[in-house]
N, CA, C and O of each residue as an XYZ file, in Angstrom:
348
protein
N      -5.813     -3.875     16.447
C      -5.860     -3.807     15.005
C      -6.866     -4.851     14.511
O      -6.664     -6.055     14.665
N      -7.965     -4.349     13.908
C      -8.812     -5.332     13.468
C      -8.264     -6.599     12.293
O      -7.664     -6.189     11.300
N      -8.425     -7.663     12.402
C      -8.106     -9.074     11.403
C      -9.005     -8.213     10.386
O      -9.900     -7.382     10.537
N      -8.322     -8.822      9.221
C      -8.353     -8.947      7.932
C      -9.663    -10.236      7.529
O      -9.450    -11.408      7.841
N     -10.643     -9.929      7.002
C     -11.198    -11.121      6.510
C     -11.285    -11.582      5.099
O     -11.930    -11.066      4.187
N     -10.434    -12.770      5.068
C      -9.564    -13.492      4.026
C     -10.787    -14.290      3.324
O     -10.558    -14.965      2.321
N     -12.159    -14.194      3.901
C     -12.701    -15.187      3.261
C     -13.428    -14.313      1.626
O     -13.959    -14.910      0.690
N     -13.131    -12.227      1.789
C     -14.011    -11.946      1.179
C     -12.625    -11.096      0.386
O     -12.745    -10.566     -0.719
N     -11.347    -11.096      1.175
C     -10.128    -10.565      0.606
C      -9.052    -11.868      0.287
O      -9.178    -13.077      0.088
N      -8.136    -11.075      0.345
C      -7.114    -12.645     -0.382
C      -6.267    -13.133      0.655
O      -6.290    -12.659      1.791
N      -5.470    -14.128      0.277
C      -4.744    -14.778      1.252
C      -3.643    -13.426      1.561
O      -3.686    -12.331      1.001
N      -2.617    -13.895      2.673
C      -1.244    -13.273      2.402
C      -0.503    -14.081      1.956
O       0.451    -14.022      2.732
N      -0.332    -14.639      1.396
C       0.396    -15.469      0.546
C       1.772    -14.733     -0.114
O       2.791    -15.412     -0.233
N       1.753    -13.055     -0.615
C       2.824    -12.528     -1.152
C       3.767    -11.514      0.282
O       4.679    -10.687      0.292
N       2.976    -12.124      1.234
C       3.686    -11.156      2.436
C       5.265    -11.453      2.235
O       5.906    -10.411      2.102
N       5.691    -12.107      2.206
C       7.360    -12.267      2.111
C       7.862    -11.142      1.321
O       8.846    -10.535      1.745
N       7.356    -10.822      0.322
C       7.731    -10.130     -0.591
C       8.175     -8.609      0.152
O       9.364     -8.289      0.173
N       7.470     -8.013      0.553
C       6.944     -6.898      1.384
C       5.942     -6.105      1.010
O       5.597     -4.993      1.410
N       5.469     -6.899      0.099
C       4.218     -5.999     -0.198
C       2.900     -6.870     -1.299
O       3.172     -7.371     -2.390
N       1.849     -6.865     -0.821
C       0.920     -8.107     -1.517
C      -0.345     -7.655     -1.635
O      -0.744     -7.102     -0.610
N      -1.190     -7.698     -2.613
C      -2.613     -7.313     -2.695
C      -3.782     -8.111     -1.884
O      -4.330     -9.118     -2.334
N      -4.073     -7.544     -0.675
C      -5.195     -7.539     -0.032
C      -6.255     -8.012     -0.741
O      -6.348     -9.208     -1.015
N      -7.160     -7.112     -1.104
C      -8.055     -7.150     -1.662
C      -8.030     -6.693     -2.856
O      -7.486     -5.589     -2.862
N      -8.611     -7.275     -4.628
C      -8.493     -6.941     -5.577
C     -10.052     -7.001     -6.541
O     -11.039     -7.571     -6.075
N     -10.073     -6.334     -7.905
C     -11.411     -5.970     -8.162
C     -11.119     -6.975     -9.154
O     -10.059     -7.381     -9.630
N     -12.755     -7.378     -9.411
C     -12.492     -7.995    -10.869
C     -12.477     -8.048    -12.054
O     -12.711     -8.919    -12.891
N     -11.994     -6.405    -12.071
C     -11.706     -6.043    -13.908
C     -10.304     -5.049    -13.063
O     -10.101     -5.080    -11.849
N      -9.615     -4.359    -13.915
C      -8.198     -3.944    -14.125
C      -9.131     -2.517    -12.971
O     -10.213     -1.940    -13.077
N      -7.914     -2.450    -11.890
C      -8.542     -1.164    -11.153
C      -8.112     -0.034    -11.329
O      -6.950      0.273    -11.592
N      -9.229      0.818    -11.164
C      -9.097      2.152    -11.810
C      -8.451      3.219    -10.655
O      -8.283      4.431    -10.789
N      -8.181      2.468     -9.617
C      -6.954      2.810     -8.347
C      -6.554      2.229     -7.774
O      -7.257      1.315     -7.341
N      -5.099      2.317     -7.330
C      -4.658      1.563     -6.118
C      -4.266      2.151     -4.743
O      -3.386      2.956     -4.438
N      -5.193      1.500     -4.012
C      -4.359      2.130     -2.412
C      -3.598      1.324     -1.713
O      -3.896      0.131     -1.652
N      -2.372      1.869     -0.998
C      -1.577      1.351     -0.557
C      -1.364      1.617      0.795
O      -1.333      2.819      1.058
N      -1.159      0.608      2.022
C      -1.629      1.155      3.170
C      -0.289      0.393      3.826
O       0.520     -0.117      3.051
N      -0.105      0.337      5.065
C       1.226     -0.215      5.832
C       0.303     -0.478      6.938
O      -0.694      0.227      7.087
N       0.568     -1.420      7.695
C       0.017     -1.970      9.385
C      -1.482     -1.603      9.525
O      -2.410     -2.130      8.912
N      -1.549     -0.678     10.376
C      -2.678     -0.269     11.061
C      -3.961      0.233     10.235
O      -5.152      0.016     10.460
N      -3.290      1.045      9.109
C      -3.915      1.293      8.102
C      -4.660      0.529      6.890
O      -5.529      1.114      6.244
N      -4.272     -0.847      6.598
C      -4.565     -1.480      5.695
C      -5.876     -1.908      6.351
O      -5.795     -3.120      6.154
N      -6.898     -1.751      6.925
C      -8.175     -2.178      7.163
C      -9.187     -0.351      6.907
O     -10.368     -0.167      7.200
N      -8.741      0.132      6.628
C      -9.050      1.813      6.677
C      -8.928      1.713      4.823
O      -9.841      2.297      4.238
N      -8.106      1.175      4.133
C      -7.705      0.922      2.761
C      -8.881      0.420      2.346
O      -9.464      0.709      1.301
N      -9.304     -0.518      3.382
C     -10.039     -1.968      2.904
C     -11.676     -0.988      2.635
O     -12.379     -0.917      1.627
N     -11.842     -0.320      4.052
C     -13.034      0.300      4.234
C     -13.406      1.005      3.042
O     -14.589      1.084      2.708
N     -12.182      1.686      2.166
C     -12.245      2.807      1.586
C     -12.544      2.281      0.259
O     -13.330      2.876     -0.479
N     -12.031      1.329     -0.047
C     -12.102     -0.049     -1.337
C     -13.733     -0.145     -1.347
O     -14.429      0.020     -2.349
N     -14.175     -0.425     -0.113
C     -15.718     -0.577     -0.460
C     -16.345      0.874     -1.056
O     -16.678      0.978     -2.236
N     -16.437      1.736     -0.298
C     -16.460      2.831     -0.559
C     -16.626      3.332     -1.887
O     -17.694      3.593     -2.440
N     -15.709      3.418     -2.251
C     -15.529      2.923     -3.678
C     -16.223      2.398     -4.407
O     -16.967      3.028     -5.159
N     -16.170      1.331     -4.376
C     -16.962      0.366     -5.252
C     -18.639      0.602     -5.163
O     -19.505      0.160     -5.918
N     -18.776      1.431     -4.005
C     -20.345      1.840     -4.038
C     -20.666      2.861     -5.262
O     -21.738      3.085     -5.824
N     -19.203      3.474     -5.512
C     -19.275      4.502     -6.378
C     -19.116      4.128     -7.877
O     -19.131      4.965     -8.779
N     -18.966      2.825     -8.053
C     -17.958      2.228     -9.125
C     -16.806      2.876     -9.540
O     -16.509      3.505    -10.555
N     -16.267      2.597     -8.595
C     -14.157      2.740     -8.830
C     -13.883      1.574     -8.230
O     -14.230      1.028     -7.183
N     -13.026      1.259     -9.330
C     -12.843     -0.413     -8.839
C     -11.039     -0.090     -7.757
O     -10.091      0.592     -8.148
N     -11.100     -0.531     -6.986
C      -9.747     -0.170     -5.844
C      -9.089     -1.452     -5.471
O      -9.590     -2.490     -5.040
N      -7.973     -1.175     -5.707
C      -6.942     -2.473     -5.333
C      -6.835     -2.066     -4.272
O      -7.216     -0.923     -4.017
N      -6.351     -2.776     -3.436
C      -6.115     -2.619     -1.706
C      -3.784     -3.135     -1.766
O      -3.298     -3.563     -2.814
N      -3.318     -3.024     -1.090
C      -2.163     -3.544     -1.552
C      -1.629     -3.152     -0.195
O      -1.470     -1.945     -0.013
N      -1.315     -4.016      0.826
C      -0.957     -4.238      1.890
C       1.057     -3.728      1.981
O       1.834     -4.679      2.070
N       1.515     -2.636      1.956
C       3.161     -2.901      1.630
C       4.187     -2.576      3.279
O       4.735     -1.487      3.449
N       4.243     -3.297      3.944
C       4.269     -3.635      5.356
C       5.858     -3.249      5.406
O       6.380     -2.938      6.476
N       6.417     -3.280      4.472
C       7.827     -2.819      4.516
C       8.248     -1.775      4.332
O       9.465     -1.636      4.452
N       7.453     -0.670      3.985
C       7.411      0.399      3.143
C       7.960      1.246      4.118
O       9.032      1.764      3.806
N       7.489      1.523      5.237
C       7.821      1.965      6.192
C       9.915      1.482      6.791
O      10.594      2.095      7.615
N      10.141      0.781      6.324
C      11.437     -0.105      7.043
C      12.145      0.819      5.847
O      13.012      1.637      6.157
N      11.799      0.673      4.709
C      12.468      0.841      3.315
C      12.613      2.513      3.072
O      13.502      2.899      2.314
N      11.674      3.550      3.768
C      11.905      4.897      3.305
C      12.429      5.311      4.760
O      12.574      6.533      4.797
N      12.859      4.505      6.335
C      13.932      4.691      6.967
C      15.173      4.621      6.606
O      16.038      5.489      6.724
N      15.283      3.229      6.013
C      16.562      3.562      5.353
C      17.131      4.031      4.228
O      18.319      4.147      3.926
N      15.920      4.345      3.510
C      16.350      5.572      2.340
C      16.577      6.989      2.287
O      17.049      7.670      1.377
N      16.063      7.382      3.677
C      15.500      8.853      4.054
C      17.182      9.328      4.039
O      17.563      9.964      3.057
N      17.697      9.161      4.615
C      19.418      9.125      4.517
C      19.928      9.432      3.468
O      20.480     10.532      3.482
N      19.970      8.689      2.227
C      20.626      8.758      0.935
C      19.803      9.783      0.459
O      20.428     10.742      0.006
N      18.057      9.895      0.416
C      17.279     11.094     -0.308
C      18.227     12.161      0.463
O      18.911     12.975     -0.158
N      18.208     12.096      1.533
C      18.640     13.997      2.075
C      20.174     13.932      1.637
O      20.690     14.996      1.298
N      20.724     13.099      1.622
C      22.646     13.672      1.424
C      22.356     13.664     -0.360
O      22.987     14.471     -1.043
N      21.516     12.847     -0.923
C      21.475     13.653     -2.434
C      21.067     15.161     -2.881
O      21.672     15.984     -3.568
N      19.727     15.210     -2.185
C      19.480     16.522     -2.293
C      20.193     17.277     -1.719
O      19.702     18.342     -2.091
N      21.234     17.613     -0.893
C      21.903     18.259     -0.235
C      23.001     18.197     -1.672
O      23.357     19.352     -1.905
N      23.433     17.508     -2.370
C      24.270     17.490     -3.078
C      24.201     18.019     -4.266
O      25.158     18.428     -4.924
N      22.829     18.026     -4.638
C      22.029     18.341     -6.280
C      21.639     20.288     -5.775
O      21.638     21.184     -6.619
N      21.427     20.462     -4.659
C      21.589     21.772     -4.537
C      22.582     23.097     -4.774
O      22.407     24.277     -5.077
N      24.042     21.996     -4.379
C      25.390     22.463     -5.072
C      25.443     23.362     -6.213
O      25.887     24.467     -6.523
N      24.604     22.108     -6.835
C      25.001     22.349     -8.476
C      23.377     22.920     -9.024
O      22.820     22.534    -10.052
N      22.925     23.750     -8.209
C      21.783     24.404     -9.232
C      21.480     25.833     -8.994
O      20.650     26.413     -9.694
């Protein structure tokens, strides 16, 4: 997995959180991508990309995201299983 270079993106500083902006533009961005592990350097690529085009792209690293819709995937299916009942 290629390193992150912090000198031209941001710290991780909000990693605790589970989710922290990578790389950010410097006016209000007109998208955000959101990437997990392996992917957040493919985000990064795509951010430039971008910006060749002028679309300004937040990058937003959410490393938990993955942990968080395992253990949600559970409650989504026994709801929808339940909301089907009734329609």
């Amino acid at each position: 997995m290629p390193v992150i270079d912090r000198a031209s993106c941001g710290s991780a500083e909000g990693v605790a959180k589970g989710a922290y902006i990578v790389c950010d533009t410097a006016k209000d961005p007109d998208v955000i991508l959101i990437a997990t592990g392996s992917e957040v350097h493919i985000a990064i690529a795509a951010a430039a990309l971008l910006a060749n085009e002028n679309v300004a792209a937040r990058v937003v690293s959410a490393h938990l995201l993955n942990g968080l819709m395992n253990k949600a995937r559970p409650i989504v299916k026994k709801f929808c299983r339940s909301q089907s009942r009734h329609v």
